[in-house]
DOKESE-218226 format. One record per residue (C-alpha): x, y, z. Coordinates in nm, 2 decimals. Example, Ala and Ser with C-alpha at 12.3 -4.5 7.8 and 13.67 -1.06 7.14 Angstrom:
% DOKESE-218226
<xx->1.23&yy->-0.45&zz->0.78>
<xx->1.37&yy->-0.11&zz->0.71>
END
This chain:
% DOKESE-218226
<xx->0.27&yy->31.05&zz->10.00>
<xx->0.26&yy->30.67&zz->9.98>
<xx->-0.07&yy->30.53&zz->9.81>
<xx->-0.12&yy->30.21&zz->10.03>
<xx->-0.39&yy->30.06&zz->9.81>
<xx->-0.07&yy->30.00&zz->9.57>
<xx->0.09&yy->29.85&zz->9.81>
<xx->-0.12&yy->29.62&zz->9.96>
<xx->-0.36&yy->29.55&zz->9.65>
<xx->-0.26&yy->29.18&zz->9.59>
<xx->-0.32&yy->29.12&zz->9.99>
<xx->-0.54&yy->28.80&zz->10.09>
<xx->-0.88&yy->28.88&zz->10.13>
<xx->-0.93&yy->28.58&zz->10.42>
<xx->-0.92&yy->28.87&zz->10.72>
<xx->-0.80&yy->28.59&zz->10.90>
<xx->-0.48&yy->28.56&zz->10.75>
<xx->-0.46&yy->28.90&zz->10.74>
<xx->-0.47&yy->28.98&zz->11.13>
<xx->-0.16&yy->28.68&zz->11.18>
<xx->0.13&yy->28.90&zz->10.92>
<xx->0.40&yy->28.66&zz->10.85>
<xx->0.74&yy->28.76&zz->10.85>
<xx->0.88&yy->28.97&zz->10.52>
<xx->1.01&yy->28.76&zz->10.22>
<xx->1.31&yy->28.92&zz->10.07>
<xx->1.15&yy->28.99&zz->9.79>
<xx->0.84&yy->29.14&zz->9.95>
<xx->1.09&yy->29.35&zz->10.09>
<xx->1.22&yy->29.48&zz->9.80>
<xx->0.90&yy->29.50&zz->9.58>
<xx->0.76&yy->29.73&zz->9.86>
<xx->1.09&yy->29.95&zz->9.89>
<xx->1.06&yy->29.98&zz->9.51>
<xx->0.75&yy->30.10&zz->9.56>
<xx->0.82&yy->30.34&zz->9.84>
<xx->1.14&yy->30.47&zz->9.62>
<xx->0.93&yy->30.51&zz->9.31>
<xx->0.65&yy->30.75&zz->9.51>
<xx->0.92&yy->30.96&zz->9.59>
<xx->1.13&yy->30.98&zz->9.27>
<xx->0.88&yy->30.85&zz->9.01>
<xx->1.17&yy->30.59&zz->8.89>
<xx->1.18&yy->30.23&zz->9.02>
<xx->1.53&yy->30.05&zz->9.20>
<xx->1.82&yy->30.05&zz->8.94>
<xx->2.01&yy->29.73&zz->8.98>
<xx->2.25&yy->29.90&zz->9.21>
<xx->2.03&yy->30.02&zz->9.45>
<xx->1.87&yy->29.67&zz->9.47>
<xx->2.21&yy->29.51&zz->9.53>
<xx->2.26&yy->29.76&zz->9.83>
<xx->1.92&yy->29.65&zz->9.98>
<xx->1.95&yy->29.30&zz->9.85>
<xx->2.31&yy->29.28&zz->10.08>
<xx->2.11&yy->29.47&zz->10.38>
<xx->1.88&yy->29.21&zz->10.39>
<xx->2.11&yy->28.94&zz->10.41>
<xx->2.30&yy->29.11&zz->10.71>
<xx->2.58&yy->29.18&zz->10.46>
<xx->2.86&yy->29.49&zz->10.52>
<xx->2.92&yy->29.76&zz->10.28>
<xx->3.28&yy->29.62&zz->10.16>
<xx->3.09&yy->29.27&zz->10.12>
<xx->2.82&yy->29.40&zz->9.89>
<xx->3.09&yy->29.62&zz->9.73>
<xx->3.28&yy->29.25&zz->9.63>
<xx->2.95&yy->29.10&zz->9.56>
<xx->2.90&yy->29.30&zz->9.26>
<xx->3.23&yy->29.45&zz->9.19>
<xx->3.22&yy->29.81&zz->9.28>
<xx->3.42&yy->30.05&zz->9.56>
<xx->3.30&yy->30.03&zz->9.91>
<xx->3.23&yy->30.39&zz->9.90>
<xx->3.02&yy->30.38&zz->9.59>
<xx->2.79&yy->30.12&zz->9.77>
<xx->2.78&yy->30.32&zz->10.09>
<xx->2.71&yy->30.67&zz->9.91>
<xx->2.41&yy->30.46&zz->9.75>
<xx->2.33&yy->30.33&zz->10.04>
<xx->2.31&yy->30.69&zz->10.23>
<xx->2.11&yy->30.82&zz->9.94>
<xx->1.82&yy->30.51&zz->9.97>
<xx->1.82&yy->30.56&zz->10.37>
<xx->1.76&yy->30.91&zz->10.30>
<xx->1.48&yy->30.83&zz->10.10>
<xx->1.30&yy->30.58&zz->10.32>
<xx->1.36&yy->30.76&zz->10.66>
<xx->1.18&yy->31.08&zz->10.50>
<xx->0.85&yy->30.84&zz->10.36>
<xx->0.86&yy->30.63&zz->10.64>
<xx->0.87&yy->30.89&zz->10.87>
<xx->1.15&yy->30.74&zz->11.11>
<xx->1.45&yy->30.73&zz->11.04>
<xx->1.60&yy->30.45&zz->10.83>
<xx->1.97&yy->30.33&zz->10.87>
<xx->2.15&yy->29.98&zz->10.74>
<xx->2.05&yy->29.81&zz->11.10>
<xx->1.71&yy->29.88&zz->11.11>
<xx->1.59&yy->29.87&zz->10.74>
<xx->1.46&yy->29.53&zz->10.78>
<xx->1.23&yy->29.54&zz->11.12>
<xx->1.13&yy->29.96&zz->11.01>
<xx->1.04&yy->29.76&zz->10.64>
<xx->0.83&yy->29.47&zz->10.81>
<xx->0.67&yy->29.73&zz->11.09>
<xx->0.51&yy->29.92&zz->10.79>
<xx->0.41&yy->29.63&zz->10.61>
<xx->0.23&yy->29.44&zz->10.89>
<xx->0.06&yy->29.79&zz->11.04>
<xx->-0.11&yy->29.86&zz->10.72>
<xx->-0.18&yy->29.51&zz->10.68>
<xx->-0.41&yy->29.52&zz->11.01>
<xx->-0.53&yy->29.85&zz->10.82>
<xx->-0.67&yy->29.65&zz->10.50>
<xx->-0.82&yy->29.40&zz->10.78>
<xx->-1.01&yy->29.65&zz->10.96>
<xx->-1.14&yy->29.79&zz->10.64>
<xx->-1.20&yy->29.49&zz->10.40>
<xx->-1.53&yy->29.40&zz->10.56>
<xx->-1.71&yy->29.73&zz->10.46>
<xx->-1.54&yy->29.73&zz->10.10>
<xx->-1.40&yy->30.13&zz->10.17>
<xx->-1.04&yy->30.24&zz->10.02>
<xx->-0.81&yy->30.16&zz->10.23>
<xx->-0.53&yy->30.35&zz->10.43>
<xx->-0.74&yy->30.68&zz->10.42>
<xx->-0.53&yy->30.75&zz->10.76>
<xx->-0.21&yy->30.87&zz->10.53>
<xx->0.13&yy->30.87&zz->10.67>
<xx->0.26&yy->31.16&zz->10.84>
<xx->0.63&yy->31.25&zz->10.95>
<xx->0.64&yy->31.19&zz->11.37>
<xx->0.72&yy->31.55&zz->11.41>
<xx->0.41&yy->31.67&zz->11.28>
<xx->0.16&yy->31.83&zz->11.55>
<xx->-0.19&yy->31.66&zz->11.60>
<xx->-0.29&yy->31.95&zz->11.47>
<xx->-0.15&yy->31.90&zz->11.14>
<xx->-0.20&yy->31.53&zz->11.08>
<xx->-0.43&yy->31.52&zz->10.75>
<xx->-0.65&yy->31.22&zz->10.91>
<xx->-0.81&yy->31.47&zz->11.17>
<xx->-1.04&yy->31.66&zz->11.01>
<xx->-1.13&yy->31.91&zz->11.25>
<xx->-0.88&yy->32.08&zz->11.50>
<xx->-0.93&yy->32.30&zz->11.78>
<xx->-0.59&yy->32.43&zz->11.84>
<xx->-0.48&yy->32.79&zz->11.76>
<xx->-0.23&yy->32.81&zz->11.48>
<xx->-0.14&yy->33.12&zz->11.29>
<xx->-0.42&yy->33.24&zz->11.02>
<xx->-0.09&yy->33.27&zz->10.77>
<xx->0.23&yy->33.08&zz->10.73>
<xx->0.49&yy->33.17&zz->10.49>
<xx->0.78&yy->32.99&zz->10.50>
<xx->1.09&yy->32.98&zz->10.28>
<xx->1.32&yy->32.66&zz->10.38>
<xx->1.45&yy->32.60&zz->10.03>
<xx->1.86&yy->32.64&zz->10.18>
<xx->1.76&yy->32.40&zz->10.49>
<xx->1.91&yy->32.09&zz->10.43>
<xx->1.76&yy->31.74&zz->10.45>
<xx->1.73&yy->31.60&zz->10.79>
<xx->1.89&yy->31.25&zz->10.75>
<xx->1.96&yy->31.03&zz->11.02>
<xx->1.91&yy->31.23&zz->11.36>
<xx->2.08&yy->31.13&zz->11.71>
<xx->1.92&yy->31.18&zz->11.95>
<xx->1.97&yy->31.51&zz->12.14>
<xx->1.66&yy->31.53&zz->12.37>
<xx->1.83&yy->31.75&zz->12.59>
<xx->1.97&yy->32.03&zz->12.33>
<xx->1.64&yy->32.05&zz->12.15>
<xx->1.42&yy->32.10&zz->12.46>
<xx->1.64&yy->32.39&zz->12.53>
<xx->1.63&yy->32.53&zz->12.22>
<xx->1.21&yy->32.49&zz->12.22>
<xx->1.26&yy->32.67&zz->12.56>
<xx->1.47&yy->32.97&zz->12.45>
<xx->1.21&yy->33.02&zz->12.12>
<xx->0.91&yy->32.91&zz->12.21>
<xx->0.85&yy->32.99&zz->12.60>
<xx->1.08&yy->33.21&zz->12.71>
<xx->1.09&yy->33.46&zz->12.34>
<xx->1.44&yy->33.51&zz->12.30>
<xx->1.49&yy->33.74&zz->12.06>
<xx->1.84&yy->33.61&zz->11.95>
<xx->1.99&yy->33.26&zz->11.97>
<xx->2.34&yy->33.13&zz->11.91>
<xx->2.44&yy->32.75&zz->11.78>
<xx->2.78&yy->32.69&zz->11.78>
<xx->3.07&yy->32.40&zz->11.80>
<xx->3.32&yy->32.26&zz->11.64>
<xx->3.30&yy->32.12&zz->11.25>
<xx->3.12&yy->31.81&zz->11.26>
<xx->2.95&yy->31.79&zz->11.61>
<xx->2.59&yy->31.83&zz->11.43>
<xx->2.49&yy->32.19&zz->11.46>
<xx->2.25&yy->32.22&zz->11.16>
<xx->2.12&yy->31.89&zz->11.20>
<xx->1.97&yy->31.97&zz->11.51>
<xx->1.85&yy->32.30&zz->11.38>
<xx->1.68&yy->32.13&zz->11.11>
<xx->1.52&yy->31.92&zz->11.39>
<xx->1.45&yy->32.18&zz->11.57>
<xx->1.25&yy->32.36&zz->11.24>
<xx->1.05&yy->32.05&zz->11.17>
<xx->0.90&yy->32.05&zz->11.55>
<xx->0.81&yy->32.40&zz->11.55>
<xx->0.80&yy->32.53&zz->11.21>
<xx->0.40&yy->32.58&zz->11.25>
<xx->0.44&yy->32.82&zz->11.56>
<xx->0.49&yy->33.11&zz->11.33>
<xx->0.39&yy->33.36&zz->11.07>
<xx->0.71&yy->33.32&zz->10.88>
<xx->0.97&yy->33.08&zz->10.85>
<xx->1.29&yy->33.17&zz->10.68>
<xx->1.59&yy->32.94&zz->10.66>
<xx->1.95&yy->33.07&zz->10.49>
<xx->2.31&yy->32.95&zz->10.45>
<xx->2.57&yy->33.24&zz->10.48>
<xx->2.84&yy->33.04&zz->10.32>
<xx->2.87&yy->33.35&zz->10.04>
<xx->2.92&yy->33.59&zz->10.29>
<xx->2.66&yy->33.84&zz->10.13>
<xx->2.69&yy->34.19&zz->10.27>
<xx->2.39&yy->34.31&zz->10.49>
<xx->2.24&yy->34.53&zz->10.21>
<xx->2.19&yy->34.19&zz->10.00>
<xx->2.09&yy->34.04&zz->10.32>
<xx->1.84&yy->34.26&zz->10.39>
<xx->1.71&yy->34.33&zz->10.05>
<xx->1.65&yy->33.94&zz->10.04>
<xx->1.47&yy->33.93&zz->10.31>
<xx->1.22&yy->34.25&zz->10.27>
<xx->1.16&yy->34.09&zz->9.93>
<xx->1.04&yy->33.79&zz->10.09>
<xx->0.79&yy->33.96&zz->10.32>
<xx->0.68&yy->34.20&zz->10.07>
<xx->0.58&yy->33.89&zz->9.85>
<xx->0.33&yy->33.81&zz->10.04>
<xx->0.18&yy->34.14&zz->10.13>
<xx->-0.19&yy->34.21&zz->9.99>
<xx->-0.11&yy->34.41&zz->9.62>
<xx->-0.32&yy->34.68&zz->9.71>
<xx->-0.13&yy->34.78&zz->10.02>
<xx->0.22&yy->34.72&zz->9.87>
<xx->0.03&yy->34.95&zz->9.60>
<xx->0.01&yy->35.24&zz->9.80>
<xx->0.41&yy->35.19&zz->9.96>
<xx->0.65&yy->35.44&zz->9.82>
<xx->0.89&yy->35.24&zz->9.92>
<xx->0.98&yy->34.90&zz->10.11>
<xx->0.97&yy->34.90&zz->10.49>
<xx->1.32&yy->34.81&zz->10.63>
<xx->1.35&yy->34.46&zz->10.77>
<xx->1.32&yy->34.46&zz->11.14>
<xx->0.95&yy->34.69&zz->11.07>
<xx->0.84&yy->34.32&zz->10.91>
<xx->1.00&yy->34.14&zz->11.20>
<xx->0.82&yy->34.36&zz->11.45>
<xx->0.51&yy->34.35&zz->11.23>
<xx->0.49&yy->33.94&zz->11.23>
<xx->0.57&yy->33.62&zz->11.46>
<xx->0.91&yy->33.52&zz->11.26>
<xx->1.17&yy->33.26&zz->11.29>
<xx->1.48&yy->33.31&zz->11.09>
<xx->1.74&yy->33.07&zz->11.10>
<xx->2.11&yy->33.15&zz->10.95>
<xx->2.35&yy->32.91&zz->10.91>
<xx->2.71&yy->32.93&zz->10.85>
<xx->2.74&yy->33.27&zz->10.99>
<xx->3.10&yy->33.18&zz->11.08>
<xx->3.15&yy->33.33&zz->10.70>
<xx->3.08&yy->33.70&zz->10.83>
<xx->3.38&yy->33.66&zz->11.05>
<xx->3.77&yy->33.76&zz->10.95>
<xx->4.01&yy->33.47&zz->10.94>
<xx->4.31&yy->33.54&zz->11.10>
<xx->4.16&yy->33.72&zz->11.37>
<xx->3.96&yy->33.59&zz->11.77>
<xx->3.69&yy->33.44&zz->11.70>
<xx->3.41&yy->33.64&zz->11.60>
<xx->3.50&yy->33.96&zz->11.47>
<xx->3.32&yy->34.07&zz->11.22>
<xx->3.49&yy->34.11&zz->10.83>
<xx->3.56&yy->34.47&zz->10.72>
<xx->3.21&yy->34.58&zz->10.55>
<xx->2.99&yy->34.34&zz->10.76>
<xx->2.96&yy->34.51&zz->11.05>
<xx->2.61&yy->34.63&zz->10.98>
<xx->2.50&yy->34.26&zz->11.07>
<xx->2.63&yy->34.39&zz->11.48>
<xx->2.41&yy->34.72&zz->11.44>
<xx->2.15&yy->34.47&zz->11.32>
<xx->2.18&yy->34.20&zz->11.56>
<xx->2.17&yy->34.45&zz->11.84>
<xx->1.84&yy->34.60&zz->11.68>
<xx->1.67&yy->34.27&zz->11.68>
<xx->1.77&yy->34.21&zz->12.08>
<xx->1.67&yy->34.54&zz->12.23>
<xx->1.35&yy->34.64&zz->12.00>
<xx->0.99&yy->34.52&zz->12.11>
<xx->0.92&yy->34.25&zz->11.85>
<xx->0.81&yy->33.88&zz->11.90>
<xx->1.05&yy->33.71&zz->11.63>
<xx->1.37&yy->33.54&zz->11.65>
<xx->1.71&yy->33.44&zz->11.49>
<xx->1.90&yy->33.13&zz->11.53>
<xx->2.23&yy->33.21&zz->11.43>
<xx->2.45&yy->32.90&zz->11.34>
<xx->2.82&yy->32.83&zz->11.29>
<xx->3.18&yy->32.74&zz->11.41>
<xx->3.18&yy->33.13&zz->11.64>
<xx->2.97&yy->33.35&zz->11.75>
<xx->2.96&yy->33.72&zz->11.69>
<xx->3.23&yy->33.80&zz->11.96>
<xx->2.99&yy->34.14&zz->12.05>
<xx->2.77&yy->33.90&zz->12.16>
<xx->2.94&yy->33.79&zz->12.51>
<xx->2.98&yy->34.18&zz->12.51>
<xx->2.58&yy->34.24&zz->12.55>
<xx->2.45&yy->33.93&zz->12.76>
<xx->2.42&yy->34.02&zz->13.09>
<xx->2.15&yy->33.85&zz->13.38>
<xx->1.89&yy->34.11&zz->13.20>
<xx->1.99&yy->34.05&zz->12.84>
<xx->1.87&yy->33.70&zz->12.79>
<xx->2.13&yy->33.57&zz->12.45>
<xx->2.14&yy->33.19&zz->12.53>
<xx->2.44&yy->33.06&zz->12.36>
<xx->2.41&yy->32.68&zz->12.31>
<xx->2.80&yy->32.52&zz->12.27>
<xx->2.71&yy->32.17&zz->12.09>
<xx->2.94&yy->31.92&zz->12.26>
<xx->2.95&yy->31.55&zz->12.12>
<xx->2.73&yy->31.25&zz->12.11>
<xx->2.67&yy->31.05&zz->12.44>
<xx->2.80&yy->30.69&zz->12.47>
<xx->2.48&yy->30.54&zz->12.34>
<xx->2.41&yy->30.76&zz->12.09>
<xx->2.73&yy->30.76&zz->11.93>
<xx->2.76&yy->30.42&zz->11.94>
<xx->2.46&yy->30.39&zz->11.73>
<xx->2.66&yy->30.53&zz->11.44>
<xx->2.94&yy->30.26&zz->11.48>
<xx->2.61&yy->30.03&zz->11.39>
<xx->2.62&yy->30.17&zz->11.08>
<xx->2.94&yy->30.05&zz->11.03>
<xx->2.89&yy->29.75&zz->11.17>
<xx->3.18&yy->29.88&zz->11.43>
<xx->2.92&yy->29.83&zz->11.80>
<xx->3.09&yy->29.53&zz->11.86>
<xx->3.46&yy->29.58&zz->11.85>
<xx->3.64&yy->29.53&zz->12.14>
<xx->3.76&yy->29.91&zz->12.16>
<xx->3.41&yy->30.08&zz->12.09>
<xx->3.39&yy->30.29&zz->12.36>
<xx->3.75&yy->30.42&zz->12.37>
<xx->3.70&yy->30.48&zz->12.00>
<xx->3.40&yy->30.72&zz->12.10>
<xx->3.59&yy->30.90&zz->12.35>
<xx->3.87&yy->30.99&zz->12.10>
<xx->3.70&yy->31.12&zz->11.90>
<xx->3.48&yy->31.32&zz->12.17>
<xx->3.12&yy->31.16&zz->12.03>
<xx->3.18&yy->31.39&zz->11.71>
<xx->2.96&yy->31.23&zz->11.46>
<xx->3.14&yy->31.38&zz->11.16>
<xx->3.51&yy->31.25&zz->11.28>
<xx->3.35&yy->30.90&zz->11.37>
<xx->3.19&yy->30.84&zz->11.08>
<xx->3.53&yy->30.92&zz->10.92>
<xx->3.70&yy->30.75&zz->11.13>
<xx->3.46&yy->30.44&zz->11.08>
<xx->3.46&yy->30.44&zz->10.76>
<xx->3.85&yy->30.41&zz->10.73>
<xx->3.82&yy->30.09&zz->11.02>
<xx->3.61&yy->29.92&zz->10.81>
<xx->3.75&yy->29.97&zz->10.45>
<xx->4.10&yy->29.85&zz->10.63>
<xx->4.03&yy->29.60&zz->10.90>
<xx->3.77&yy->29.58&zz->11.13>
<xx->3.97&yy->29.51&zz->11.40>
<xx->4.24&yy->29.76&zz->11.31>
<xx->4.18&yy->29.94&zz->11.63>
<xx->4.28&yy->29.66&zz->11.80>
<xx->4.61&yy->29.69&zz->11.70>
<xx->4.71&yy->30.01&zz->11.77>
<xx->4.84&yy->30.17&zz->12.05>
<xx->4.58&yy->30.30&zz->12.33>
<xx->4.69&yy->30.64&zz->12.24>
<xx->4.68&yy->30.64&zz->11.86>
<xx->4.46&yy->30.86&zz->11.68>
<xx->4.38&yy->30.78&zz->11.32>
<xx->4.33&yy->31.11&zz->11.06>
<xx->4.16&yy->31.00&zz->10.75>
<xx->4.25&yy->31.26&zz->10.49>
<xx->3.87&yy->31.38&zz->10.52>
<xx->3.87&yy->31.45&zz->10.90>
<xx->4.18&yy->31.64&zz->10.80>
<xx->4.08&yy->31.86&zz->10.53>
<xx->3.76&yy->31.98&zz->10.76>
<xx->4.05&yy->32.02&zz->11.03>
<xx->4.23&yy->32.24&zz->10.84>
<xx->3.89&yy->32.46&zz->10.74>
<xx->3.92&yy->32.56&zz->11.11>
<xx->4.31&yy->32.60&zz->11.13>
<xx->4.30&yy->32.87&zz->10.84>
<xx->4.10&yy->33.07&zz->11.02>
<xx->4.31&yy->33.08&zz->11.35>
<xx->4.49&yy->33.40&zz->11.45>
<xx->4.90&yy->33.42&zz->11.55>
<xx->4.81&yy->33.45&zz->11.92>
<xx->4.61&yy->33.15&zz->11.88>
<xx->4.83&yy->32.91&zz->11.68>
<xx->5.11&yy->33.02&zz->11.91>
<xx->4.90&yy->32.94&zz->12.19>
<xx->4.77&yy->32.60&zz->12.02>
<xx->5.11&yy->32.50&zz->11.91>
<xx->5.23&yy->32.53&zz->12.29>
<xx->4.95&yy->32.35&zz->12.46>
<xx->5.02&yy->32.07&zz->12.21>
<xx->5.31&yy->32.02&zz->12.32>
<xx->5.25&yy->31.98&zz->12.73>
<xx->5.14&yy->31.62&zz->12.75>
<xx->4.95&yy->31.68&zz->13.05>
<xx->4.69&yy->31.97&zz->13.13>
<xx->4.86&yy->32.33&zz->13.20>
<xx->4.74&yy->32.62&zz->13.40>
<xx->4.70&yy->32.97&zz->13.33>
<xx->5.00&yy->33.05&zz->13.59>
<xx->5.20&yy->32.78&zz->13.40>
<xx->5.08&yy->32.92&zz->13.08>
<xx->5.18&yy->33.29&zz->13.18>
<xx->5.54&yy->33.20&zz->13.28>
<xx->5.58&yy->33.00&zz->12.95>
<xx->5.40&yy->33.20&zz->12.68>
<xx->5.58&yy->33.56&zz->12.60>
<xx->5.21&yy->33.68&zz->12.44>
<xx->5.08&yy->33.99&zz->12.74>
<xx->4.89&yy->33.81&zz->12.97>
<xx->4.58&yy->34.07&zz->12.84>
<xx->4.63&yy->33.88&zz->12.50>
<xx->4.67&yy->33.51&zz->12.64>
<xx->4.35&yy->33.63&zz->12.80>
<xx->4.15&yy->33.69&zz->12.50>
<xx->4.35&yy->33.44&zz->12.30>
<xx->4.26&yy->33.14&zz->12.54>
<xx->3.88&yy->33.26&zz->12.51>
<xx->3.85&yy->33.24&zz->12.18>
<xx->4.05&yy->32.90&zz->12.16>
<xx->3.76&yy->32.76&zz->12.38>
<xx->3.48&yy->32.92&zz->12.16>
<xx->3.63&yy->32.74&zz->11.86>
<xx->3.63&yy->32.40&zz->12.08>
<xx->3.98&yy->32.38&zz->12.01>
<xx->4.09&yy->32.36&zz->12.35>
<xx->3.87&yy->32.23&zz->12.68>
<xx->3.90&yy->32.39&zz->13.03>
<xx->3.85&yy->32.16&zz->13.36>
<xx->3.88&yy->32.34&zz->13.65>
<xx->4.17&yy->32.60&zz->13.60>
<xx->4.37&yy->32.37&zz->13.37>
<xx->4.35&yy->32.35&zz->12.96>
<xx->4.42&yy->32.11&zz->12.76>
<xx->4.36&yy->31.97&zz->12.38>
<xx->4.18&yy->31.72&zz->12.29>
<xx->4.33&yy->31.40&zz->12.14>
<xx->4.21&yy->31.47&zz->11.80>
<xx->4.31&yy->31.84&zz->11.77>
<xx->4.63&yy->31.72&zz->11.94>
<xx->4.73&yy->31.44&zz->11.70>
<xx->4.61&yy->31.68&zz->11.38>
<xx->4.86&yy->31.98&zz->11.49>
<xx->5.11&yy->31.80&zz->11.63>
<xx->5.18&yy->31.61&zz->11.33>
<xx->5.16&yy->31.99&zz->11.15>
<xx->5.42&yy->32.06&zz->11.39>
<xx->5.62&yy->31.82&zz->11.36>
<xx->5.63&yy->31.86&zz->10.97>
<xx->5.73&yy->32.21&zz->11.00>
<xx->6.01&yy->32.12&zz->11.20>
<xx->6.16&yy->31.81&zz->10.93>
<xx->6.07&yy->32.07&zz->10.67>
<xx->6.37&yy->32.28&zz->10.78>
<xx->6.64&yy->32.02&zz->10.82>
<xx->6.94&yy->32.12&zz->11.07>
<xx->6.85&yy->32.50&zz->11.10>
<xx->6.74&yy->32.63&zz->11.37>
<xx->6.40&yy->32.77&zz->11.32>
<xx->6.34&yy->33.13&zz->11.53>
<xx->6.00&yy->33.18&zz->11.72>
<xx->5.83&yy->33.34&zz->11.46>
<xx->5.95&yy->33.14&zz->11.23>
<xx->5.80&yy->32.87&zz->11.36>
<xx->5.49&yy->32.98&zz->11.45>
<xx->5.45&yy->33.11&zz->11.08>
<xx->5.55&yy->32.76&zz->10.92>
END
């Protein structure tokens, strides 16, 4: 937490002066980022960092701070992500290369007009201490009394969440989510979309806003697939933790998990849970071994309790679809891309808003913050008005949007890639019927197949028709076409093929 009387110590006493704030200097600007940078990390700017800042300032791009001081573009720009992280989470809005400046002056001129309205009776000033904006009333340490309810214990364990970062706004998806948890009491929740499209970004979000609703709070990352007896025994050893000693004295043994969750108000959030799931298979299907977490999961739904799970990841637990019903309330959120002016505020940060091609450039890449940023990134480092130049259709496939790309594609089963590799090819949208007559997979199959391909996000439905997006399209068509160069003049069979 900021100590302002640092900050502002060497401010003019004449209140007069005070209550008219001029415009930042450029070193002011710096001096108090310094100081915001060394509260958090307890070491002042290295010269790099300052450059970085020094080039914001000045309205400079990444790649002309980078030949300012001779170092790679993406050495200034993983700097630069690492100081906006910094300042967003003291400043408690968040901080990006366009508005550093006005967010920098904003905080310097409030608590300016703070020291005014305090100088005259000679009391410390800036007792009214910072807060993030997601913090309830309740909560904020200025208020020293508070009237509303909040649980008489909160445990929380959030040490695999991830930092928040730069959030775009997703009013809609978050109010739903506060719905589902926090009104209505589902008992299970799934987040799920595409690699990229901001999943556990809004979760965190979503944690931060209503973190303080409950007894326990318990964030993990499934990424090592544990089996559910580690899972489990993780868990209980959390709760029992904060048990009083003399009752856990007089346990013979640990109570099993969902006896805590039914015990106390709990949110547990798990992300990744795409890694309990077998690759190669639909989407969904539990890995031999895991399938504890479906006894589990169907345990937490149908028991009396008042806790929840948020389950994140690329699929959902296929068993899921198999249980909801119009009196089994599972909400399943599919995370779909950034709108037009959200999205665009990440071309900002690349100093892209203003090409001629912005909005198609969106659309291509279907608002997916990961791929644009990617895809950004590459524009800028190029040519800035390399989009410009290339066909309407083009889609551009930095080696990083690839790689996450092919994360997804290793996971698809042989009815899928079939599938896949066969709507690629149709360069306009194809119906089931049309699918049916083409396709020798049993229409049962194609059935199933096609579902899961729409869980993944890999394919879109409109109406009756499917269809692949332009990114997914230019990534496995370019695989396809590969395959097919790799094999010269012979004549590759269907399974051959499908296996290359």
């Amino acid at each position: 937490m900021l100590k302002c009387t640092k900050l502002f110590s060497n401010v003019n006493n004449n209140t007069n002066q005070i209550l008219s704030p001029n415009p930042m200097s450029l070193e002011e600007a710096l001096k108090l980022a310094d100081q915001i940078v060394f509260e958090k990390t307890g070491q002042h700017l290295d010269d790099l960092q300052k450059a970085v800042l020094q080039g914001t300032l000045k309205r400079k791009i990444y790649r002309q701070i980078a030949e300012d001081f001779n170092y790679s573009e993406s050495c200034i720009r993983g700097v630069g992500a690492e100081l906006w992280k910094i300042l967003s989470k003291e400043l408690g809005e968040d901080i990006n290369k366009s508005n550093f400046r006005s967010a920098m002056e904003r905080f310097y001129n409030s608590n300016i007009l703070n020291f005014a309205e305090n100088v005259s009776g000679s009391v410390n000033i800036c007792q009214k201490q910072r807060h993030p904006p997601d913090t309830p009333k309740s909560h904020q340490p200025n208020q020293e009394k508070s009237h509303s309810k909040q649980p008489a214990t909160l445990h929380q364990d959030l040490d695999e969440m991830p930092e928040l970062g730069i959030f775009y706004n997703r009013t809609t998806e978050l109010e739903a989510l506060k719905t589902w948890i926090l009104q209505q009491n589902c008992h299970l929740i799934a987040l799920t979309g595409i690699i990229g499209i901001g999943k556990t970004t809004l979760a965190v979000k979503l944690v931060q806003q209503i973190k303080d609703n409950f007894d326990y709070i318990i964030w993990r990352s499934l990424e090592t697939s544990p089996t559910f007896a580690e899972f489990q025994a993780d868990l209980v050893q959390f709760f029992s933790q904060s048990q009083p000693e003399n009752l856990l004295e007089n346990t013979q043994k640990f109570l099993p998990l969902i006896k805590y969750l039914q015990k106390h108000h709990c949110l547990v959030v798990l992300d990744d849970i795409h890694h309990l799931f077998s690759s190669g298979e639909l989407a969904g299907k539990y890995k031999l071994g895991y399938e504890e977490y479906d006894c589990f999961f169907k345990q937490i739904e149908k028991l009396s309790h008042e806790s929840c799970f948020l389950l994140i990841g690329w699929e959902q637990p296929i068993k899921l679809l198999q249980v909801k019903s119009k009196k089994t309330l599972i909400p399943i959120l599919q995370l779909t891309g950034l709108d037009i002016n959200n999205a665009r505020e990440i071309l900002k940060d690349y100093d892209l808003a203003e090409i001629e091609n912005w909005e198609r450039l969106i659309h291509l890449y279907q608002g997916n913050p990961l791929w644009l940023k990617s895809v950004a990134s590459q524009i800028q480092e190029l040519e800035e008005n390399l989009i410009e130049l290339l066909p309407d259709d083009a889609v551009l496939l930095p080696e990083d949007l690839k790689d996450s790309l092919q994360q997804q594609s290793d996971r698809l089963s042989q009815p899928e890639k079939e599938t896949l590799s066969l709507l690629v090819t149709k360069n306009q949208p194809i119906s089931l019927a049309q699918l049916l007559e083409t396709t020798q997979i049993p229409p049962s199959d194609l059935f199933n197949t096609l579902q899961s391909l729409c869980q993944r996000s890999l394919i879109q439905k409109q109406k009756s028709l499917y269809s692949v997006p332009p990114v997914i399209r230019q990534y496995y068509g370019n695989k396809l076409r590969l395959n097919i160069e790799g094999f010269g003049d012979k004549t590759l069979t269907k399974s051959e093929f499908i296996d290359s």
